[in-house]
C-alpha positions in Angstrom: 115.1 67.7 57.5 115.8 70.3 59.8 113.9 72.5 61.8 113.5 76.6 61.4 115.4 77.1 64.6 118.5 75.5 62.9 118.5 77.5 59.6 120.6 80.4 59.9 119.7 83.9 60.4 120.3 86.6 57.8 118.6 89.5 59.1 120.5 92.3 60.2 119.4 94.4 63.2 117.6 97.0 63.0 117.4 98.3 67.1 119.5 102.0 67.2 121.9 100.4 69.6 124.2 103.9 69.2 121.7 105.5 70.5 120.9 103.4 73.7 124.8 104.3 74.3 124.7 107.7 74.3 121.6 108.1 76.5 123.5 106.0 78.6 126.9 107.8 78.3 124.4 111.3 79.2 123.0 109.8 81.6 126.1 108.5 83.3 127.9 112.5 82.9 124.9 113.9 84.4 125.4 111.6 87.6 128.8 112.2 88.0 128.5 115.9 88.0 125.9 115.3 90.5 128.1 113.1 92.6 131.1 114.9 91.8 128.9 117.9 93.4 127.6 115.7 96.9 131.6 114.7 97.1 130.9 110.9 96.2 133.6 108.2 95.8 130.9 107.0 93.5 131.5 109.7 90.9 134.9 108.6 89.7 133.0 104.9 88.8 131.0 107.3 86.7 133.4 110.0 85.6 135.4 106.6 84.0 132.2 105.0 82.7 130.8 107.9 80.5 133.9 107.9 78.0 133.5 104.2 77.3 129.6 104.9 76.4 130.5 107.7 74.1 133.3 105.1 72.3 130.4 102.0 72.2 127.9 104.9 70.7 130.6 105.6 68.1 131.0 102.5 67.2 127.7 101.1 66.6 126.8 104.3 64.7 129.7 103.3 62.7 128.4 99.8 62.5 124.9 101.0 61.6 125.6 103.3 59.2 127.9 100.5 57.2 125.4 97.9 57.4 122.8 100.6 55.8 125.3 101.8 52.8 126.1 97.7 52.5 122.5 96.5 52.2 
């Protein structure tokens, strides 16, 4: 016999991970124009990071919207 944690999962997720990356890729552009504007070494960390949160956004929207059309 084995027990319910050992049975496999089928459910799909349904948290809007796409748009938990852009608020962070926003958030991120709005503090490097704010560091950029103090003169911060720190805004080049952020200036690099925002890009990468648009791409993750993009591709869990792409994710979510295939598992939506699939199901």
């Amino acid at each position: 016999m084995t027990s319910q944690s050992e049975t496999p999962s089928n459910k799909k997720s349904t948290f809007p991970w796409s748009i938990v990356y852009f608020v962070g890729a926003v958030i991120y552009t709005a503090f490097a124009g704010w560091l950029f504007a103090e003169s911060s070494p720190l805004a080049w960390v952020c200036i690099i990071s925002a890009p990468l949160g648009f791409y993750f956004a993009w591709g869990a929207w792409k994710q979510e919207k295939q598992n939506k059309g699939g199901a």
